[in-house]
C-alpha positions in Angstrom: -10.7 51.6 -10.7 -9.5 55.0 -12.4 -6.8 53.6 -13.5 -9.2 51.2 -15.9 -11.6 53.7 -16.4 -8.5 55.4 -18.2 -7.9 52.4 -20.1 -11.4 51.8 -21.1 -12.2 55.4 -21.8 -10.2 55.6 -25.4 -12.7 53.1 -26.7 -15.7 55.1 -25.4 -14.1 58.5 -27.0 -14.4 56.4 -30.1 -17.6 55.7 -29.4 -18.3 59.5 -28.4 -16.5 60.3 -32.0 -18.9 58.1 -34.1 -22.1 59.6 -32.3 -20.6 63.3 -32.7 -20.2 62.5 -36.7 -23.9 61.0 -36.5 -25.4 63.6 -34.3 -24.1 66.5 -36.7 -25.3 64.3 -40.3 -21.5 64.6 -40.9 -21.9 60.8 -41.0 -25.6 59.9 -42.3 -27.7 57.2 -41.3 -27.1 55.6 -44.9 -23.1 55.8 -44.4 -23.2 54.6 -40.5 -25.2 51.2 -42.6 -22.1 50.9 -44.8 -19.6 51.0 -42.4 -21.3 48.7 -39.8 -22.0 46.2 -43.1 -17.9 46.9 -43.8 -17.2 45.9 -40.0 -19.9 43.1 -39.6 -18.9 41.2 -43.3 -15.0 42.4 -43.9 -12.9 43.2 -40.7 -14.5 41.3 -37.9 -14.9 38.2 -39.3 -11.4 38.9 -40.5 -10.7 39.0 -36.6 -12.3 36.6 -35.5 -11.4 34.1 -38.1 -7.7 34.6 -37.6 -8.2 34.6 -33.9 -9.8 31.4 -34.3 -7.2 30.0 -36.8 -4.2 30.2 -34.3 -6.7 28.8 -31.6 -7.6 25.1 -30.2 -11.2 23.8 -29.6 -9.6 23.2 -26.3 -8.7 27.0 -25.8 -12.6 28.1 -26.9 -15.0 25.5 -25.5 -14.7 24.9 -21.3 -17.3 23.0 -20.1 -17.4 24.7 -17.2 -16.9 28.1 -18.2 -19.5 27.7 -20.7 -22.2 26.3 -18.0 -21.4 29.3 -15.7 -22.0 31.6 -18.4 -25.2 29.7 -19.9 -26.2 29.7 -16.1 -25.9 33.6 -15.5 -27.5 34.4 -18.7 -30.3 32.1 -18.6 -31.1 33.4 -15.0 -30.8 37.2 -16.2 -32.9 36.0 -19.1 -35.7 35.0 -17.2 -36.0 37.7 -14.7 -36.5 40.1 -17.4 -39.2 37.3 -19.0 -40.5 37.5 -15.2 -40.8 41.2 -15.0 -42.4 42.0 -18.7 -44.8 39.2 -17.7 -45.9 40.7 -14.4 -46.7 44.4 -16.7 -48.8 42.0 -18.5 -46.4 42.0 -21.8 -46.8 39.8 -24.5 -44.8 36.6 -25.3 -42.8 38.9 -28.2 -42.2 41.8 -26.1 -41.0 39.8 -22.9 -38.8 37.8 -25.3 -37.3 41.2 -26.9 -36.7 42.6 -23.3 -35.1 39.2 -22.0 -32.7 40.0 -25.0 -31.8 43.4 -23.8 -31.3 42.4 -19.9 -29.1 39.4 -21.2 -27.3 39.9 -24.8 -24.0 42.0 -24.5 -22.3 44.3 -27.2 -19.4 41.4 -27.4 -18.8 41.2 -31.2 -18.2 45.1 -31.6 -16.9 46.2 -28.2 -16.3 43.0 -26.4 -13.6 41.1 -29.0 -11.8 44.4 -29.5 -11.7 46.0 -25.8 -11.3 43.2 -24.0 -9.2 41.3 -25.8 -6.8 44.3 -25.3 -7.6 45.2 -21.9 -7.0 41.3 -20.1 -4.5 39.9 -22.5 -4.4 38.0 -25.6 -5.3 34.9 -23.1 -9.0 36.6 -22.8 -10.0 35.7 -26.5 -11.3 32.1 -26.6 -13.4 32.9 -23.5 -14.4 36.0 -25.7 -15.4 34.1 -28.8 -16.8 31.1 -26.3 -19.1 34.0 -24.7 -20.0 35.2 -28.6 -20.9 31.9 -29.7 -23.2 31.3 -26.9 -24.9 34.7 -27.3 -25.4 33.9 -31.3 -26.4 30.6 -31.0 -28.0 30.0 -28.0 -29.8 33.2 -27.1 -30.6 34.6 -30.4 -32.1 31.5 -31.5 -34.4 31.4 -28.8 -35.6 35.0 -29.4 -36.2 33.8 -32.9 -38.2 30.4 -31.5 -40.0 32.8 -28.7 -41.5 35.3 -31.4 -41.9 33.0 -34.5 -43.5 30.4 -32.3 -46.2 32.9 -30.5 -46.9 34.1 -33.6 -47.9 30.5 -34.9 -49.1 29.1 -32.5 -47.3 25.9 -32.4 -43.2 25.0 -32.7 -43.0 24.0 -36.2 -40.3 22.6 -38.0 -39.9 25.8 -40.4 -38.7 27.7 -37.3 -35.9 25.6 -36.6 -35.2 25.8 -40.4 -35.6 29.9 -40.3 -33.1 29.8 -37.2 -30.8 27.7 -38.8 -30.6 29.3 -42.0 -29.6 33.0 -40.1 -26.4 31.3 -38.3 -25.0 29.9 -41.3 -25.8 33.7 -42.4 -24.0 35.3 -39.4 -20.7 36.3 -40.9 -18.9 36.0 -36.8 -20.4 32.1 -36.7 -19.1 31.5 -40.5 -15.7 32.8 -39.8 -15.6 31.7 -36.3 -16.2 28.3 -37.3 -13.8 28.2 -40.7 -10.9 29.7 -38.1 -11.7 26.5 -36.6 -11.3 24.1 -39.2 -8.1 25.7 -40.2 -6.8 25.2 -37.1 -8.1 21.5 -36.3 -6.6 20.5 -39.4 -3.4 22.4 -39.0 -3.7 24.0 -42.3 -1.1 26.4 -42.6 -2.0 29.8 -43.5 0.2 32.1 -46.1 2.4 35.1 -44.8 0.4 37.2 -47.6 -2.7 36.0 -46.3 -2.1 35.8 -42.7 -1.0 39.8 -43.0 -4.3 40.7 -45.8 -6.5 39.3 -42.3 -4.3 41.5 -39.4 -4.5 44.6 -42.0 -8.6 44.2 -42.6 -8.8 42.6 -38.6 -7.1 46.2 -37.4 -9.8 48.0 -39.1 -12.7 46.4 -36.8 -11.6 48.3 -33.4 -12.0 51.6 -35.0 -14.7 51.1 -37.5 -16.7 48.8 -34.9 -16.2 51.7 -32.0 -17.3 54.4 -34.4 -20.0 52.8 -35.8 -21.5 52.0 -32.7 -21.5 56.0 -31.7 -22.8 56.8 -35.3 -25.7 54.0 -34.5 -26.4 55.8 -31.5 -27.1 59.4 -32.9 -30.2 58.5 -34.6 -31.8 56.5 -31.6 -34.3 57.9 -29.3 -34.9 57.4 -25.6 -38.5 56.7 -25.3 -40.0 54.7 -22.9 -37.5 55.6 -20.2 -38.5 53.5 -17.0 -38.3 50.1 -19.2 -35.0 51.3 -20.9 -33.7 52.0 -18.0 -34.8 48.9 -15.6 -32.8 46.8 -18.8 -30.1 48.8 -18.5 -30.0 48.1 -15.2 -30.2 44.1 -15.9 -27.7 44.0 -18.4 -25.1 46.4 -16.9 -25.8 45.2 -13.2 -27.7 42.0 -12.9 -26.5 40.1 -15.6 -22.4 40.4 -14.5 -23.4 39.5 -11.1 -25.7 36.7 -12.5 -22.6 35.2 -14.2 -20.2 35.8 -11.7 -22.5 34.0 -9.7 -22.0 31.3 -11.8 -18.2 31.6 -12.5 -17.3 31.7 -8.9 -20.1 29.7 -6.7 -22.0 27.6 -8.6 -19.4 26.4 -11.7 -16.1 27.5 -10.1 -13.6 27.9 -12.7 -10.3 29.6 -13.0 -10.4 33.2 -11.5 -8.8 34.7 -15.1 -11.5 33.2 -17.4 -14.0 34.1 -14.5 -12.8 37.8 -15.0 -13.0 37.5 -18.5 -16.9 36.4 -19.0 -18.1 38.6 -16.1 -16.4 41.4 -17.3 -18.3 40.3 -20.9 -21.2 40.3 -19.4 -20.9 43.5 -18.1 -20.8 45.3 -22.0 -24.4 47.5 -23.0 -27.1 46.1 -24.9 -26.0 44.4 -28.0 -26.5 46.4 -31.1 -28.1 43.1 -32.9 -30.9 43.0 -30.9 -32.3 46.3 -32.2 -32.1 44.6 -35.5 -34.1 41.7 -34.7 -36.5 43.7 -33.1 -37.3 45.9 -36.1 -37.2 42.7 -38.3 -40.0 41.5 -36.4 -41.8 44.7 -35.7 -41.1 43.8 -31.7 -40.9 47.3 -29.8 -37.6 48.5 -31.8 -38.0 52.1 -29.8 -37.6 50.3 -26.7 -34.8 48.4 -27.4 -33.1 51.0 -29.1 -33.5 53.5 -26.1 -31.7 50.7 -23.7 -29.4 50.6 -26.6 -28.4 54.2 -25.4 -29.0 54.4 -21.9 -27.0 51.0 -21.4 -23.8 52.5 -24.1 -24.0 55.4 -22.0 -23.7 54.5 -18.5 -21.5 51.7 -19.6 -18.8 54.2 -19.2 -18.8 53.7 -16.2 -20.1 50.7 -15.1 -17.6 48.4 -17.4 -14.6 49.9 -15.7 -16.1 49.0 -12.5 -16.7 45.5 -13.1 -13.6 45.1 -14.9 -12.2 46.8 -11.5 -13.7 44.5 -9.3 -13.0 41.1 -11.1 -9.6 41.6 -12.0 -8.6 42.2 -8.1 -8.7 38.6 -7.3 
């Protein structure tokens, strides 16, 4: 396990960097917006579309894989729904809390970290575990809250829902890397080294801007922070490796690789959804930090653990 923690712990220095520069105002809250809007809109989706562009549908989508995972999620999904309703929550703030215990920091940490810590081989699981997260799980946040609010499932929230993927710059470049490569386009040395040049900038910038994030979120609400953290950084991986290994048994690599996704912090995203919708942001953005924090460790172990089979 040290010997991974050593691995892993570059990236978290990066990490540490970004929330050094936020913590001091070096880097302000308005500059940490730019740079995550440069990583989100320019160099990830650079990534991932050329990921995607040198990939197969075959390569991304396994049934299998793709049940255990939907399986594991689902399950850590509706404990936390389970818990928040037992304190007596609200359809919108059990729905934001399922969101924290379930929905992983994959398209900033995940895609980079992984992808370099298990092998090129890890990255259509990575994107499969992505596209899930975006589509699946997001969408039913957005369907949870819109629909409580209503009162009733009506057809303008399957039209809001769909409208925000075909905004989400990792689904639209995701899914154009696709194309490219079902049709077998070829794509131009200039062009092909323009995306690796503006790709490499997404570990870095992605890292740091996830430390910068960090600096100007509190810790309230401790005991529901950290009971989330505790779902997404312990119940969730076991959830899915659950799935992986006992009840969808698929190859032991791509097992590694979606356990050890499901093992990342609380996705920076869902902070953004909850202060869209005015749905406990403090909450969320204190298991933001506890889960970022203890990650440190806790990644390394899983990671650890499923790549000794």
């Amino acid at each position: 396990m040290f010997e991974i923690f050593l691995k892993t712990l570059p990236f978290f220095a990066l990490i540490g960097l970004g929330y050094g520069a936020g913590r001091t105002r070096f880097f302000t809250e308005e500059a940490t917006a730019y740079l995550t809007k440069f990583v989100f809109y320019f160099a990830l989706s650079a990534m991932l579309f050329r990921f995607s562009a040198n990939l197969s549908m075959a390569e991304i989508f396994n049934p299998r894989l793709a049940a255990a995972y939907l399986w594991g999620t689902a399950f850590a999904y509706g404990v936390a729904m389970a818990v928040a309703f037992w304190r007596g929550a609200s359809v919108e703030i059990a729905a934001i809390e399922a969101q924290c215990a379930a929905i992983g920091n994959t398209g900033f940490l995940g895609v980079p970290m992984l992808a370099l810590l298990l092998g090129q081989e890890a990255i259509g699981p990575i994107i499969l575990v992505l596209a899930i997260d975006l589509i699946v799980f997001s969408s039913m946040l957005v369907i949870l809250v819109v629909g409580s609010r209503e009162g009733s499932m009506s057809p303008k929230i399957f039209r809001t829902v769909g409208v925000g993927l075909l905004k989400n710059p990792m689904i639209v470049s995701i899914t154009l890397g696709l194309i490219v490569s079902g049709l077998s386009l070829p794509i131009p040395v200039p062009a092909n080294e323009f995306l690796s040049i503006l790709g490499a900038a997404a570990t870095p910038g992605a890292l740091f801007a996830i430390g910068a994030s960090l600096a100007s979120k509190s810790a309230e609400r401790i005991e529901i922070a950290g009971w989330l953290s505790f779902c997404k950084l312990v119940l969730h991986p076991l959830f899915v490796a659950a799935g992986a290994y006992l009840f969808f048994p698929v190859d032991p690599y791509l097992a590694a690789v979606v356990v050890s996704a499901a093992a990342l912090p609380v996705a920076g995203n869902v902070f953004i959804l909850a202060q869209h919708y005015g749905v406990a942001p403090q909450r969320v953005s204190a298991s933001i930090l506890i889960s970022t924090a203890l990650s440190i460790f806790t990644v390394s172990a899983v990671i650890a653990w499923v790549t000794a089979y």
